[in-house]
N, C-alpha and C positions, 0 to 999 in steps of 0.2 A: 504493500500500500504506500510504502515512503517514493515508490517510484511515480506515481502518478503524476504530481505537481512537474517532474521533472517533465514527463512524455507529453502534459499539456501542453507545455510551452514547449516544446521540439514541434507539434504537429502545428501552432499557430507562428515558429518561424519556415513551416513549410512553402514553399513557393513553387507555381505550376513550372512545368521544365522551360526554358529559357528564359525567365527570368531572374533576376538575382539583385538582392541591396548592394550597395556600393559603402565602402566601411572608411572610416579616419585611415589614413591621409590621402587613400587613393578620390574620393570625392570630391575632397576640395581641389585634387591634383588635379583632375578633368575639370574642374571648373575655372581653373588658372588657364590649361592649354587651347579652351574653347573659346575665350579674353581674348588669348594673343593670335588664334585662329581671326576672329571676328576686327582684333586690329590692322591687322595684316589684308585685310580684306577692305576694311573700311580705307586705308593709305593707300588703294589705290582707285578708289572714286566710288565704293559699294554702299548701299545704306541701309539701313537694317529694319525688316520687318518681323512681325511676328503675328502668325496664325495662329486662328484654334487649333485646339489638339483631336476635336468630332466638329464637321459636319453634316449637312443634310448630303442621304448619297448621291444624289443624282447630280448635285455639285461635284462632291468629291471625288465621284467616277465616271466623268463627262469626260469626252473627248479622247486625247490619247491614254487619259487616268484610268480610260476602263481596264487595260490590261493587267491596272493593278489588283482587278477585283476579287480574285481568289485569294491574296494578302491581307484582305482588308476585313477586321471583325465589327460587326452591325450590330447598333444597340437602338430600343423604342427609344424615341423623346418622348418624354410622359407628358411633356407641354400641347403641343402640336400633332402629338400621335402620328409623327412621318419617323421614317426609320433614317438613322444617322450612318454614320460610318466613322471609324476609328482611322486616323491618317495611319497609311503603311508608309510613305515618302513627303517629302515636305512640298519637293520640286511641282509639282499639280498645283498644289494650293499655291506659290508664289508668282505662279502664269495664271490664276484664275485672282489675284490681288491686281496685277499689272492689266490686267484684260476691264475689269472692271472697277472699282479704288484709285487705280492711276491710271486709266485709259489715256487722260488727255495732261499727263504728264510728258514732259518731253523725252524724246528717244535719241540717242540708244539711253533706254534705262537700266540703270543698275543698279541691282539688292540681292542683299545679305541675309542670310537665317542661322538660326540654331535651334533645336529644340528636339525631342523624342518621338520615338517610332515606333508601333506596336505592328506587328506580324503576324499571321495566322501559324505559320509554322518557320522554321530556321531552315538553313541549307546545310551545304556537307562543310563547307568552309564559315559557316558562320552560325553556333545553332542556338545564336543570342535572340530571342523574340522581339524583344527592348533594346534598342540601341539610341544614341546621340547621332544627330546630323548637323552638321555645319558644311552650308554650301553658301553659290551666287547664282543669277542668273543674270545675264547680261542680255537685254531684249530689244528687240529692234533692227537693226542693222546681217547681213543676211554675206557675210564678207569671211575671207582667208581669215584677216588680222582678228576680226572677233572669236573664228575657232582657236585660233593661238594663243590671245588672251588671255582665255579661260587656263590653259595647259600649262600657260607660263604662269599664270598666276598660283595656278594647284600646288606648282615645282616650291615657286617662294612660300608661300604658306607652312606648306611641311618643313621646307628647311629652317623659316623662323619658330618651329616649335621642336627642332633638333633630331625631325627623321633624318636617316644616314641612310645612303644608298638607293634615292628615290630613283624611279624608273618611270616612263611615259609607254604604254604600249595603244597605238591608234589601232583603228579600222573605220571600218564606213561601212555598217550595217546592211545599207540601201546597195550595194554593188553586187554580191550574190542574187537579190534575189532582181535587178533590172536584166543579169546576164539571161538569167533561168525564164524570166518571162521573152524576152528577146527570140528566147531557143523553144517556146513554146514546152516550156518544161514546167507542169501546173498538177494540182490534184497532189495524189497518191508518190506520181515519180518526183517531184519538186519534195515531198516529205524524206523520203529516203534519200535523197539527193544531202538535205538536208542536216541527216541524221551522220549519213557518212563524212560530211563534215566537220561537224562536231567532236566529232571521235577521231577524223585524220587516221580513217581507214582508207587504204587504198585502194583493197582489193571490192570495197563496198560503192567506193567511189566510183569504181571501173563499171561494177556491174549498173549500178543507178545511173548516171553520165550517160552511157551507152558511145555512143558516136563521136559526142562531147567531153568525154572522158579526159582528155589530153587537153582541154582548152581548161578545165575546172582545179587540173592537176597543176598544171601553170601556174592559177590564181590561190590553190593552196601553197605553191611552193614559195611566194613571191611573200614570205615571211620570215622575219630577222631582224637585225638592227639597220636602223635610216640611217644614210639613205640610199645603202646599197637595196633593201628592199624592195624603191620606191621603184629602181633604176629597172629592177626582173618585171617589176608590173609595169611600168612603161613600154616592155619590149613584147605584151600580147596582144595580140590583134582581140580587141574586146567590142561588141557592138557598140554604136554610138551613142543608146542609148543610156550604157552604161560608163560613158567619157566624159562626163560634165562631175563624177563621183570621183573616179583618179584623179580629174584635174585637181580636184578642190582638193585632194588628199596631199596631193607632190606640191599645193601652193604653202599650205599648215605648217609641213614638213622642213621647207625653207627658211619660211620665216622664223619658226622654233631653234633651227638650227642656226642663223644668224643669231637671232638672242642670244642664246643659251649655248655653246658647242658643244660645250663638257656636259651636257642633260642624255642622259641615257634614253634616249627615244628608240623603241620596236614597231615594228606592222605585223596587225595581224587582220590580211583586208578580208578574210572568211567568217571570223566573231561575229555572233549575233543575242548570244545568252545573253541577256539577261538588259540590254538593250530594246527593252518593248517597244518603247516610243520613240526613241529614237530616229530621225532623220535623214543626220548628214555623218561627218565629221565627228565621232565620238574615242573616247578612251577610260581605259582604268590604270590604276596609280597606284605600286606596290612599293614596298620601301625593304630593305637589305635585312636579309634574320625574320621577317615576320611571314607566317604563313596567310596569305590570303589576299583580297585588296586593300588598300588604305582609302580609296572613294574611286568613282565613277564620273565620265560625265560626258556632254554630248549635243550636238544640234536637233533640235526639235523645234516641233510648231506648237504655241500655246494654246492653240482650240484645236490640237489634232486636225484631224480633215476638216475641218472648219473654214471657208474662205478667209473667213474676217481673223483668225490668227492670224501671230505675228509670228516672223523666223524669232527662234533664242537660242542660246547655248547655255551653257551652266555646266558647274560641277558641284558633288555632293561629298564631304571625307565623312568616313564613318568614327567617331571616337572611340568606341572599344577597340578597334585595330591601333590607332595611331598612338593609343596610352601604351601594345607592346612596341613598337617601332620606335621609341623614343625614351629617354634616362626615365625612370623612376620617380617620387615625390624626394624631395632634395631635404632633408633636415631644416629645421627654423630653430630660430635664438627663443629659446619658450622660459621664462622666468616665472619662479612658484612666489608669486606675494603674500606674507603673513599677514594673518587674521588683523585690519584695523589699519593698513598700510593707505598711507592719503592719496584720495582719487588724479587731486593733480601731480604727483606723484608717480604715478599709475601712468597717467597717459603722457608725461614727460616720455616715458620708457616708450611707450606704443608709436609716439614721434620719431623715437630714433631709431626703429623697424624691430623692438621686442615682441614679441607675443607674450602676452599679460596672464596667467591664472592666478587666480585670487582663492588663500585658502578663506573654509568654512571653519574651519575648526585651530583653537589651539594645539600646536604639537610640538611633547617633547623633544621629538626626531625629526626635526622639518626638515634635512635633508633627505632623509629617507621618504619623507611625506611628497617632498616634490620630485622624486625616484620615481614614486608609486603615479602620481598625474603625470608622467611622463615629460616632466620639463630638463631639460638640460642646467637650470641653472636656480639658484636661489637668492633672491632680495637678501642682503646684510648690511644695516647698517646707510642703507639707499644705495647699496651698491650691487650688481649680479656677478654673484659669484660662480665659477664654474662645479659642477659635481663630479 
């Protein structure tokens, strides 16, 4: 019977799978690297909005957001009795702010987010239900320099919060499948086409392809690091409908590489996972020693097939990735103040970058007492002394 109390409260810190609390120091840590995320974004012309975290669905899953809709969990509004929807992505909701809130702001616009994601289920690489998003989108303008923007900007952001070994890997979503309708390859054979893909089977490739086989094997092979990559995909006789996609890819490519030379940029022009809405011009962003990606991101249109959208681009970093990709929470100067110690006094110390705990109690052992609060250091005398 003594175990009871104990199992109460194990089954009420229980939590459904992929969620999880975030505990001292690592919470405060994400909330410092999501600061200098968001300043880093702001120093280059971004401005920060903030959405709900539910809206009505038919909002939330208009347009290109439908695809979000197996991610996304629906709850009644007891107000209104319409069914809501729980954001799986932020990026929908900051093209449905720009579309209507700042329609007749001027373009290209540019803004900034942060805030939490809930998921229907997690992936193989990610099997976090809840995660942090901190992205931009930059809206309006339909250009090389705006896909770049974004790319260069993902690069400096991660590097101001001390990713090491950041990596750019592009593609262009829309190039597979302009070739495949071109070659009248639809249905059933465009799925297995598709599939074989994906997996960078050959012998799968050969069979699905058919005739085509040697033109798709090309467009697989034409992957690596820029921009010798760009150079094998320049060299395939591609239809024309699918030439306005390379061009815009080999212009990104240049101009990245001007910027940046030392930026570790790949192709990979056959990627389509995980890219639903996606457009033009997209990439993901991995950084050195982490398994996974560190954000996403990509040209799209803000009302989806919608005439009246705009072209945008954007990128999204994920913060549970980029918290392993980068040092740890760093030690603070934490001084234990004795019971009665004067307020201004107190924030003297918090002026000159202490962190302040104030005991409750008289103690014989105040060094031991401020061992136990975990402070580095003890008030003596108005002095912090080290432990």
């Amino acid at each position: 019977m003594s175990d009871t109390p104990t199992k109460a409260l194990a089954a009420k810190a229980l939590l459904p799978t992929g969620l999880r609390d975030l505990l001292p120091p690592d919470a405060e840590h994400e909330a410092q690297i999501v600061g200098r995320l968001l300043k880093e974004f702001h120093r280059h012309g971004y401005e920060r909005v903030k959405p709900p975290l539910v809206e009505f669905e038919e909002g939330l899953l208009s347009g290109s957001a439908a695809a979000l809709a197996n991610q996304t969990f629906r709850i009644m509004d007891p107000v209104s009795q319409r069914m809501m929807g729980v954001r799986s992505d932020m990026t929908p909701q900051v093209a449905r702010i720009a579309a209507t809130r700042l329609r007749k702001a001027a373009r290209p616009l540019r803004l900034s987010y942060a805030g939490q994601v809930l998921r229907v289920k997690g992936s193989s690489l990610r099997q976090e239900r809840q995660f942090g998003q901190v992205g931009v989108e930059l809206i309006g303008p339909d250009r090389a320099e705006a896909d770049a923007e974004i790319v260069l900007l993902a690069a400096s952001a991660l590097s101001a919060v001390g990713a090491k070994g950041v990596s750019i890997d592009l593609t262009v979503p829309t190039l597979v499948p302009a070739v495949a309708q071109a070659l009248n390859l639809t249905g059933d054979d465009y799925d297995r086409l598709r599939a074989a893909l994906d997996h960078r089977d050959a012998k799968a490739l050969a069979e699905a392809a058919g005739p085509h086989a040697d033109l798709f094997s090309a467009i697989l092979g034409a992957s690596g690091p820029a921009p010798a990559a760009v150079e094998r995909l320049a060299a395939i006789d591609l239809p024309p409908v699918a030439e306005a996609a390379r061009q815009r890819l080999t212009e990104v490519v240049a101009i990245i590489g001007k910027a940046a030379p030392h930026l570790a940029v790949t192709i990979d022009p056959v990627e389509m996972r995980g890219f639903e809405y996606q457009t033009g011009v997209s990439f993901t962003l991995f950084a050195r020693g982490v398994r996974g990606e560190v954000g996403r991101g990509g040209r799209y249109r803000t009302g989806g097939d919608s005439p009246v959208g705009e072209p945008a681009t954007g990128l999204t970093i994920f913060t549970d990735t980029v918290l392993r990709a980068i040092p740890g929470p760093q030690p603070v100067r934490r001084v234990l103040l004795p019971l009665g110690t004067d307020y201004a006094e107190a924030s003297a110390l918090r002026a000159q970058g202490w962190h302040t705990v104030a005991a409750m109690d008289l103690c014989d052992d105040a060094a031991a007492e401020a061992k136990r609060l975990g402070c580095s250091h003890l008030l003596r005398q108005g002095v912090p002394e080290a432990l």
